[in-house]
C-alpha positions, 0 to 999 in steps of 0.5 A: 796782210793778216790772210797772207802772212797766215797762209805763206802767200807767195803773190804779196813777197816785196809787197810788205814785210813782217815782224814778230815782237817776240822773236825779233825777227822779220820774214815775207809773208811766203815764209814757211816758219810757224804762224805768229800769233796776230797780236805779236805781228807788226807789218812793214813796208820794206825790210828796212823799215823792220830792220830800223825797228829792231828786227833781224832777218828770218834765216830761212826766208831771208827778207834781207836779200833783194829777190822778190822771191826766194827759193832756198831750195834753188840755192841748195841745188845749185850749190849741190850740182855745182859741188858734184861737176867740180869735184865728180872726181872724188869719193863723194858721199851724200853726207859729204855733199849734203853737209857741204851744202848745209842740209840733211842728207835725207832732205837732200835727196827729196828736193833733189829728186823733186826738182831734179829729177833724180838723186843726187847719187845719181847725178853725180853718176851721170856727170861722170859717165858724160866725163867718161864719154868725152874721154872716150872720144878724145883721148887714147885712154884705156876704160880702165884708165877713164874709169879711175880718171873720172872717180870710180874706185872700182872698174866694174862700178865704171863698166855697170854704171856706164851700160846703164846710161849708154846702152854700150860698154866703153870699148862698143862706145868708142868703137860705134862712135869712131865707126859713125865718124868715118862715115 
């Protein structure tokens, strides 16, 4: 249990729980805080037992929760991905959506581009020019009126950012997709 806790081996999570006597404080064996010194290391059975000696759930790993893995990272992105889909039509920062969501802005932006595959700027980009798509196809909007519709604060932003992702402006989008329809 020793060589787990010391290494963060994922593999025994829910196997056992362990608490340090000097921080009062319980993690899984995955967690990332700084190696405990051994003789301060108690090992339980279930985050229960840890809690009924006195010890209060790491933050970072959260052994309280009922996954036998945890990835804090998958909560933060998700929480990112879903801040940006239900408010794309905002100015959102970065800062604005990493203090949201209760990281740095720079550590956001890594575990994002990790995972994700891109920034989070850009995602938010790509949502609204998916927005902007939809509009296009739907609607008889103007591409000025979509641009503003769907958060840009500036038309040129819109018309720049919608031939990065489609290849087309919005008036050649519209009008190829409305000639292929027809056919």
């Amino acid at each position: 249990m020793w060589n787990a806790t010391i290494s963060c081996d994922s593999a025994y999570d829910g196997v056992f729980f362990y608490a340090v006597k000097t921080t009062g404080i319980f993690c899984r064996p995955s967690c990332k805080s700084r190696a405990p010194n051994d003789e301060n290391v108690s090992f339980f059975a279930s985050a229960c037992e840890a809690q009924k000696a006195g010890y209060r759930p790491c933050k970072r790993c959260r052994p309280d929760l009922r996954f036998s893995k945890y990835d804090p990272v998958h909560f933060i992105l998700e929480d990112t991905i879903r801040m940006i889909k239900n408010n794309y039509i905002q100015h959102l920062s970065l800062q604005d959506i990493s203090s949201s969501v209760g990281v740095s802005r720079y550590h956001l932006n890594r575990i994002f581009k990790e995972r994700v595959g891109c920034t989070p700027r850009m995602y938010l980009e790509r949502v609204r020019v998916n927005k902007a798509k939809e509009l296009l196809l739907t609607t008889a909007l103007n591409s000025t009126q979509i641009g503003y519709s769907i958060g840009y604060q500036s038309i040129s932003s819109f018309y720049n950012a919608f031939k990065r992702h489609t290849g087309f402006s919005p008036s050649q989008f519209r009008t190829h997709h409305a000639s292929n329809s027809k056919q």
